[in-house]
C-alpha positions in Angstrom: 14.9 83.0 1.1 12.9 86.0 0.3 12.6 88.4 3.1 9.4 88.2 5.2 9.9 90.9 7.5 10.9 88.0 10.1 13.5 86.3 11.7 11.5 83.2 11.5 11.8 80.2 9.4 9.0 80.4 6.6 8.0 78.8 3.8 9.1 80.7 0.5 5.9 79.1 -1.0 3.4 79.3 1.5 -0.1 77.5 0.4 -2.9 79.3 1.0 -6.2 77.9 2.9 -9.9 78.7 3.5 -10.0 80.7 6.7 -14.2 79.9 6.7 -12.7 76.3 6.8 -10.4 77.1 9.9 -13.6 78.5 11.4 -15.5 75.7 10.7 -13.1 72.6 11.2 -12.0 74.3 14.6 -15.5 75.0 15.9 -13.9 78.4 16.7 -16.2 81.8 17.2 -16.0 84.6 14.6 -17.0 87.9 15.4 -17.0 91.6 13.6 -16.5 91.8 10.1 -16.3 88.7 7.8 -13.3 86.8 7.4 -11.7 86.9 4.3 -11.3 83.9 1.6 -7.3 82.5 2.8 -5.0 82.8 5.1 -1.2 81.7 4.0 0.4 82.1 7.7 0.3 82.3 11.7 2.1 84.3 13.8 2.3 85.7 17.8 4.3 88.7 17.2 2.8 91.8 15.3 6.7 92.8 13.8 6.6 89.2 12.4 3.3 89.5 10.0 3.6 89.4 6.6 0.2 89.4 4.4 -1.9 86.4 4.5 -1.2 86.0 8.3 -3.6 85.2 11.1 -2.0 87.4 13.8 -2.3 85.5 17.2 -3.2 88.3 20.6 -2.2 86.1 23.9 -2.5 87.9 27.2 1.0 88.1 28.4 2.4 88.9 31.4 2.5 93.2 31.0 0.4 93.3 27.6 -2.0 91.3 26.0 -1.2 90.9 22.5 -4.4 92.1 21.1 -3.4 95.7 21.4 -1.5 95.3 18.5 -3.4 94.5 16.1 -3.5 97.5 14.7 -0.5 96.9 13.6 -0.9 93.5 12.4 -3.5 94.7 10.5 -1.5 97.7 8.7 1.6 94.7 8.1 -1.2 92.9 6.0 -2.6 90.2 8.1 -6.4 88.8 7.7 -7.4 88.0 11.4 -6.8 88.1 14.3 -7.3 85.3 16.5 -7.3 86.3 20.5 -9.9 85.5 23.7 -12.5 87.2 24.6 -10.6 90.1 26.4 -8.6 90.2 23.2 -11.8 90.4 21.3 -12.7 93.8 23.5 -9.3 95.4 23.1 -9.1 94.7 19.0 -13.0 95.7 18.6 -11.8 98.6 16.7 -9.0 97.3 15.0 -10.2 96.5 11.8 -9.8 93.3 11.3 -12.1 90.2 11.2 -12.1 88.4 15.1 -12.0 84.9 15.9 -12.2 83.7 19.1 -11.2 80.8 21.5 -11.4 80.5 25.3 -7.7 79.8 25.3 -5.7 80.7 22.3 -2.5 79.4 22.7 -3.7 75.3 23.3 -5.0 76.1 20.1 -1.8 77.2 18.6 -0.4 74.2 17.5 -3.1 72.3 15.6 -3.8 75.7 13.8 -0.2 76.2 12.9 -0.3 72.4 11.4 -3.3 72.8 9.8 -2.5 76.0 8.4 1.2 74.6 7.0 -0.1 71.1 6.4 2.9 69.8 8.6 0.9 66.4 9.4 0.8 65.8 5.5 3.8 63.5 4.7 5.8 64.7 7.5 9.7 64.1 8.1 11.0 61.6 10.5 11.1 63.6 13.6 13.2 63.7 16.6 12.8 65.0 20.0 15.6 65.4 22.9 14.4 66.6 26.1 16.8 66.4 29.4 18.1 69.2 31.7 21.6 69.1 30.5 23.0 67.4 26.8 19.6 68.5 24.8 22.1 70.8 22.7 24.9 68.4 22.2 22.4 65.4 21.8 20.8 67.0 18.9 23.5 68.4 17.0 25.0 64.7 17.6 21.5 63.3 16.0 21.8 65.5 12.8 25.7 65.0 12.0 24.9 61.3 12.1 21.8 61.6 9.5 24.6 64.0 7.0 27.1 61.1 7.7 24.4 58.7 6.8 23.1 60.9 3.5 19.7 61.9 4.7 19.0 65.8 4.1 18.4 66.9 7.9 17.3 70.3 9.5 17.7 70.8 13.4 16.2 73.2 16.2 18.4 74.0 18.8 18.8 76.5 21.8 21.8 77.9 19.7 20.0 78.0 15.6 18.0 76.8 13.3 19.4 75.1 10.5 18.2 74.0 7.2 21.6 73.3 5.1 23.4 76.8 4.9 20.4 78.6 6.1 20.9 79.7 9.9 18.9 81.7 12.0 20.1 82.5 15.5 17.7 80.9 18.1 15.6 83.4 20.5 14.1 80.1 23.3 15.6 76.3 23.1 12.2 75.7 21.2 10.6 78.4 19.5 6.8 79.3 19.9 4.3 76.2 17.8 3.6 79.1 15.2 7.5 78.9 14.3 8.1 75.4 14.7 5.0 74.8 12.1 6.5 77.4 9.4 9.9 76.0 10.0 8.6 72.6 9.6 7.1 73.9 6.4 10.0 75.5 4.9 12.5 72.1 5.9 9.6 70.8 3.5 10.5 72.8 0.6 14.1 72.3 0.6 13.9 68.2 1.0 14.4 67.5 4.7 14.0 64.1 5.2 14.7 63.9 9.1 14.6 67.0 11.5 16.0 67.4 14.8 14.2 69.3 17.5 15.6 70.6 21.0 12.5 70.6 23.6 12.6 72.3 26.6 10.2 71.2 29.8 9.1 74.6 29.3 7.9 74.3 25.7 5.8 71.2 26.9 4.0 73.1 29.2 3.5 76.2 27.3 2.5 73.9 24.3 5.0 74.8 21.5 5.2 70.9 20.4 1.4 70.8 20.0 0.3 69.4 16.4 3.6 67.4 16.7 3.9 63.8 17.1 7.9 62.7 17.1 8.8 59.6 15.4 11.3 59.3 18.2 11.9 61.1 21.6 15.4 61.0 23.8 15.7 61.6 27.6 19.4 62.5 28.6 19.1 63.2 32.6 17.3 65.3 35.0 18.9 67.5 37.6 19.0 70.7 39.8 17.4 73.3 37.4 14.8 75.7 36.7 13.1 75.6 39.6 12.1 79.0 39.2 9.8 77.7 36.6 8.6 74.7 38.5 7.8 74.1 42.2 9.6 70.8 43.0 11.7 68.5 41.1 9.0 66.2 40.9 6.6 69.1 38.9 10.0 69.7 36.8 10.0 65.8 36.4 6.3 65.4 35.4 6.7 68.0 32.3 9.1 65.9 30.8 7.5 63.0 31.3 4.8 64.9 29.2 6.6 64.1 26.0 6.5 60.8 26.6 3.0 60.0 25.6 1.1 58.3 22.9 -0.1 62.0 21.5 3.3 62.9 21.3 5.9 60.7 20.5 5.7 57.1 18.9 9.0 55.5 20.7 11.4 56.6 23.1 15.1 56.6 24.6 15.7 56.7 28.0 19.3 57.4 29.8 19.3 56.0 32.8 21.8 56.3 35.1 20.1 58.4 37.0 17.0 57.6 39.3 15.0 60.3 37.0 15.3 58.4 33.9 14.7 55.1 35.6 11.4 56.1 37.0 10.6 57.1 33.2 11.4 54.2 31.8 9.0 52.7 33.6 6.1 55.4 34.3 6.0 56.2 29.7 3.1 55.3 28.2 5.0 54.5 25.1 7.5 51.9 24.0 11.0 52.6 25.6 15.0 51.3 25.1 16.7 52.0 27.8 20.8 53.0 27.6 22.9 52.9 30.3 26.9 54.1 31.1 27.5 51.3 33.9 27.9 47.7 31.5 26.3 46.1 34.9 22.9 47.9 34.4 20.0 46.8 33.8 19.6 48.6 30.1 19.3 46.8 26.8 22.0 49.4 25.6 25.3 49.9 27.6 28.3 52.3 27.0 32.0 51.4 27.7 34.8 54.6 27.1 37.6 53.4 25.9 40.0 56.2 25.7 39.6 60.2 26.7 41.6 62.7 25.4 41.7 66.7 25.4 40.1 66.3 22.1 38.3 63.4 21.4 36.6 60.4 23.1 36.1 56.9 22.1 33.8 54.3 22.8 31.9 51.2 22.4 28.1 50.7 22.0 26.4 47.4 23.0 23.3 46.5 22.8 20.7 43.0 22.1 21.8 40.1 20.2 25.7 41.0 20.9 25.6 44.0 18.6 28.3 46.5 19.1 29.2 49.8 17.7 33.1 51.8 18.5 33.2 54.9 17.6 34.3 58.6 18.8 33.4 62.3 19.1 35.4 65.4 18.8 35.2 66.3 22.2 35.9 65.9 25.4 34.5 63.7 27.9 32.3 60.2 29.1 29.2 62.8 29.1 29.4 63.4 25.2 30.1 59.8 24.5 27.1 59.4 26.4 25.3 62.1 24.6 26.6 60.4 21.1 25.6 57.1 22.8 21.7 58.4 23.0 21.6 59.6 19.6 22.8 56.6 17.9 20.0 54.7 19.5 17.1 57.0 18.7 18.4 56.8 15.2 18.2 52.3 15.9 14.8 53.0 17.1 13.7 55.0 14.2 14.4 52.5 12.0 18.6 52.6 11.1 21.0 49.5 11.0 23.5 49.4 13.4 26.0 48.0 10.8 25.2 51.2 8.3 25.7 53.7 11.2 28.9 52.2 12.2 30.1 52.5 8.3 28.9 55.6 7.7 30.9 57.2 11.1 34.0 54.6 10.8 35.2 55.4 6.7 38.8 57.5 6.6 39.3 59.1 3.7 42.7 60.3 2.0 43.7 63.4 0.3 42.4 63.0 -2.6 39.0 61.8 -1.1 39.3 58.4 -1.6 37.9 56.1 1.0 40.7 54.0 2.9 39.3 50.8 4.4 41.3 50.1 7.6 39.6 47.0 10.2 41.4 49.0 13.3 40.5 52.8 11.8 38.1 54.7 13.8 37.1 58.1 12.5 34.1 58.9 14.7 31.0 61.7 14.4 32.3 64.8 12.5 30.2 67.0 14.2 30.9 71.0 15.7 28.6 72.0 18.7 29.0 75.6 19.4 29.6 76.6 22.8 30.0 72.7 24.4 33.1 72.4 25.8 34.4 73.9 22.8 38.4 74.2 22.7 39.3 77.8 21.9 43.0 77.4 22.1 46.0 76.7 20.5 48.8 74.7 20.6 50.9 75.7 23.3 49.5 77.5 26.3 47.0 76.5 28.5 43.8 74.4 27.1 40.8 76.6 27.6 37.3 75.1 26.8 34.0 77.6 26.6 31.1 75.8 27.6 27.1 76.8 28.1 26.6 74.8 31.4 25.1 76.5 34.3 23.8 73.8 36.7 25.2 72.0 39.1 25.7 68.9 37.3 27.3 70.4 33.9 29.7 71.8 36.4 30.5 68.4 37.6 30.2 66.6 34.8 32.8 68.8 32.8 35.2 69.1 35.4 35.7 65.9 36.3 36.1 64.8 33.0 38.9 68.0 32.7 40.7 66.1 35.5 40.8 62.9 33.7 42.6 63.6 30.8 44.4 67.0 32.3 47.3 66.8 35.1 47.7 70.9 35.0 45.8 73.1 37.3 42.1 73.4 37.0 40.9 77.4 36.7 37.4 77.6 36.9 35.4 80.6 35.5 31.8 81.2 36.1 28.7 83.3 36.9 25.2 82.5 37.5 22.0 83.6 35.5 19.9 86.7 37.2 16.2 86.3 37.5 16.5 82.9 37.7 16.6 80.1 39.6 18.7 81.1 42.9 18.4 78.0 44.7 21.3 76.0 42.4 23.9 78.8 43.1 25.8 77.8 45.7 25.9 74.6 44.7 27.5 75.6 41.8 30.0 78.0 43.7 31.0 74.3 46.2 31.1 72.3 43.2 33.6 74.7 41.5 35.4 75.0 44.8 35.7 71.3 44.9 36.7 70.3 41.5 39.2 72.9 40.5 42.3 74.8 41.7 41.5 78.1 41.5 37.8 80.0 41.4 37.1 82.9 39.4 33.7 84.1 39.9 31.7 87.0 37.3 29.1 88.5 36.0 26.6 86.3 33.5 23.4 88.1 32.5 22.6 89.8 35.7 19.4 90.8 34.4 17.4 93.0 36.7 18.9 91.2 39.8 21.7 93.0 41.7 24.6 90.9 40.3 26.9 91.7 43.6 24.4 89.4 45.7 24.7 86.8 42.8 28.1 86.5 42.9 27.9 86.6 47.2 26.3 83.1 46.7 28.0 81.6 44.2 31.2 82.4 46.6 29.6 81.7 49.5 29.2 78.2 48.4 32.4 77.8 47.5 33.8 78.9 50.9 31.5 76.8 52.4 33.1 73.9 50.7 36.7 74.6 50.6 37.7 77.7 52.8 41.1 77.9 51.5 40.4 77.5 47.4 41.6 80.5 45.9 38.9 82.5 44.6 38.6 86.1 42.7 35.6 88.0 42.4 35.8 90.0 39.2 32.7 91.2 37.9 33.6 92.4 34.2 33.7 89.1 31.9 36.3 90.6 29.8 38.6 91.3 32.6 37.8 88.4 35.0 38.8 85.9 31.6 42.3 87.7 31.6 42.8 87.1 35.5 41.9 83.6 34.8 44.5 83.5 31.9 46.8 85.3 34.4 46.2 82.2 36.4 47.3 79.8 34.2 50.9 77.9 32.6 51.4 75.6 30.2 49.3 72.3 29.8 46.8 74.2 32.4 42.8 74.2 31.7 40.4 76.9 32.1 36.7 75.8 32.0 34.9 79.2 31.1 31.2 77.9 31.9 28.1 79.7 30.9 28.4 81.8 28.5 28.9 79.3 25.4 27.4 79.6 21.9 25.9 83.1 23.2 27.2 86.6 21.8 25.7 88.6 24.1 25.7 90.0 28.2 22.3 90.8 29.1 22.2 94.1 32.0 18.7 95.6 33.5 17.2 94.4 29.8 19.6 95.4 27.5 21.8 93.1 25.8 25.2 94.1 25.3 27.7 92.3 22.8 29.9 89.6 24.2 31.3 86.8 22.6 33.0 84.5 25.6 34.6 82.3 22.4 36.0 85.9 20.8 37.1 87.1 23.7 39.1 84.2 25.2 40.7 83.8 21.7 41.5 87.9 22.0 43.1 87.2 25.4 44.8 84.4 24.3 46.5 86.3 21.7 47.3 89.1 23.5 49.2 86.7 25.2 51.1 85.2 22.4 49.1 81.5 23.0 47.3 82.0 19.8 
């Protein structure tokens, strides 16, 4: 792809449109000089404009975007688009203004218009949850490649079209993004695309112009409530996505009381998919064997249709997770029967397919950062996963203790400038579910990471006084106290960090692979 002076996904072959047109069809205001004849792109950030673009100037929370347009101007764009503050600050900025009381609830038709995205769109795919959006997602488009269809995903980990990777900056990027991506997945074939959406990117509108062919709800627990009041305002923004302007059908998990409450509160049609077999859900999960490395399990749902497969990773939770996406891909429009083919088929060396009744092959699928085994052989078994909420930590232990009998080391650190009520819940749960407690720094931010890691061990006190806990606050050093910790056929959970190659301090982000570093350690030790 030729560069665009952007770490966005953009169309190589971006179609031009009338700007007058936009004007018009938007009823939007345009002041200053005239607008000229196209525009080829949309963007919020001034580094990312490349000529043709409208550049996009949102209040934020120290600047408002309109002082730079200058700039945008000078990187070639054709407008700027802003409020009427905006307008004031970019008077003098050369360019042509058009103005809307609030830009960014525009954002999203724009972006669509402007990349045609609603013209013969892919089958799209939403996941939305607190925890298993990632592993849901990644699960939905190895599926579609084991099933043939071209498929492009949007995670909080990349963006993918085929080989082309970009790392991802928020679990959904801005509506501008989405809509370019959406338009360069266009060029290269994509028949199907996944996207990850936070409750965040509801509110903030970065789905706008979207309508999802499907949309998945995995659970919803303890989390960001820095963002949101109350559970029940964290509940409603999800609940969002489940509406007739932005999704067609939807899949519900629920186990919990979360999901069962929006199964019934959606205004759109819903299957519902449940782990117990004596729930009331049309779908119901059965494991049938978990191991360090792989799960299996059996799919039922109406008229006696059932479906055994497994995953590449540990745990009932990704069965689940599997579980969710095999049944989006049902409501979208797949057969069962061809799923289950297309996951079940062994091949042999030379390629050839081997067709065994009792063979199960399962989802070839890699999710970075999930619970992802970093070891070797001998040694202990040490997984690096991205959970930081109460209920990741619980959900991953306890499936650690089902297939481990080894001590249980447990190494963690909580997110800075956010939020702080879920920490010492975290610090019992760790207390409760493993043998030992290491507790670290994890992107401290601009809070003083000593009283972050006072609560996490404070709640881990309060729950078991006499679990063994060490405070070390460099990651590197507190993984290698954890390794010290540890024997043959022992686990260490390292939870937080995952996919991410990076340790943010007072707003700089300094390099730090958890998954490089563990395998460094483990090496050092002769385990790898």
């Amino acid at each position: 792809m030729a560069d665009r002076g952007s770490s966005a996904l953009r169309p190589e072959h971006p179609i031009e449109r009338s700007l007058p047109h936009l004007v018009e069809e938007f009823g939007l205001e345009q002041r200053g000089l005239p607008v000229s004849e196209v525009v080829s792109g949309i963007t919020l950030s001034s580094h990312d404009v490349v000529p043709g673009d409208l550049y996009v100037g949102l209040a934020g929370k120290r600047h408002h975007g309109a002082r730079f347009a200058e700039a945008a101007r000078e990187a070639g764009a054709v407008a700027i688009l802003t409020d009427d503050e905006g307008a004031e600050i970019a008077a003098d900025a050369g360019l042509p203004i058009i103005v809307t009381p609030e830009p960014r609830l525009a954002l999203g038709e724009l972006a669509a218009w402007i990349y045609r995205t609603r013209e013969e769109p892919p089958t799209m795919f939403g996941v939305t949850g607190t925890n298993g959006k990632t592993s849901v997602a990644y699960l939905l488009e190895a599926i579609l490649r084991q099933l043939g269809v071209v498929a492009g995903i949007s995670t909080t980990a990349e963006r993918r079209i085929g080989d082309e990777v970009i790392v991802s900056k928020l679990t959904t990027p801005e509506a501008t993004e989405i809509h370019a991506m959406l338009a360069r997945m266009r060029e290269a074939d994509v028949r199907s695309v996944v996207l990850e959406v936070s409750a965040q990117a509801i509110t903030q509108h970065r789905v706008d112009g979207i309508v999802f062919d499907v949309v998945g709800f995995t659970n919803l627990t303890h989390d960001h409530l820095d963002d949101y009041e109350t559970m029940d305002v964290y509940y409603a923004a999800k609940r969002e996505l489940f509406q007739p302007d932005r999704a067609r059908r939807g899949v519900v998990m629920v186990d919990g009381d979360w999901g069962g409450r929006l199964a019934q509160e959606s205004r759109i049609p819903i299957t519902t998919i449940a782990t117990d077999p004596a729930a009331d859900a049309e779908w119901t999960l059965t494991i049938d064997e978990e191991r360090p490395e792989r799960t299996t399990f059996t799919l039922r749902g109406p008229d006696h249709r059932t479906l055994t497969t497994s995953v590449p990773l540990l745990g009932a939770y990704m069965a689940a997770n599997a579980a969710l996406a095999i049944v989006m891909l049902v409501e979208s429009g797949f057969d069962l029967d061809a799923i289950a083919h297309a996951l079940n088929i062994a091949h042999d060396a030379e390629g050839t397919e081997i067709h065994d009744d009792g063979f199960v092959a399962g989802i070839d699928v890699y999710i970075p950062g999930r619970a992802e085994k970093v070891s070797g052989e001998s040694g202990p078994i040490v997984y690096i996963d991205y959970g930081h909420s109460p209920d990741a930590f619980t959900s991953t232990l306890e499936s650690i203790r089902r297939v481990s009998d080894g001590r249980v080391i447990m190494l963690f650190g909580a997110d800075g400038d956010r939020d702080p009520s879920k920490r010492e819940e975290m610090g019992a749960i760790a207390a409760r579910l493993a043998d030992a407690v290491v507790v670290t720094d994890f992107h401290p931010r601009f809070e003083d990471p000593a009283s972050i890691r006072a609560a996490l061990i404070a709640g881990a006190k309060r729950a078991v006084p006499d679990r063994e806990i060490h405070e070390v606050p460099d990651p590197r050093a507190a993984f290698r106290t954890a390794l010290s910790l540890a024997g043959e056929g022992d686990v260490i959970l390292y939870a937080g960090p995952g996919h991410e190659d990076y340790h943010e301090v007072a707003g700089e982000r300094i390099p730090y692979s958890a998954r490089d570093d563990a395998r460094s350690a483990l090496h050092e030790h002769g385990w790898l």
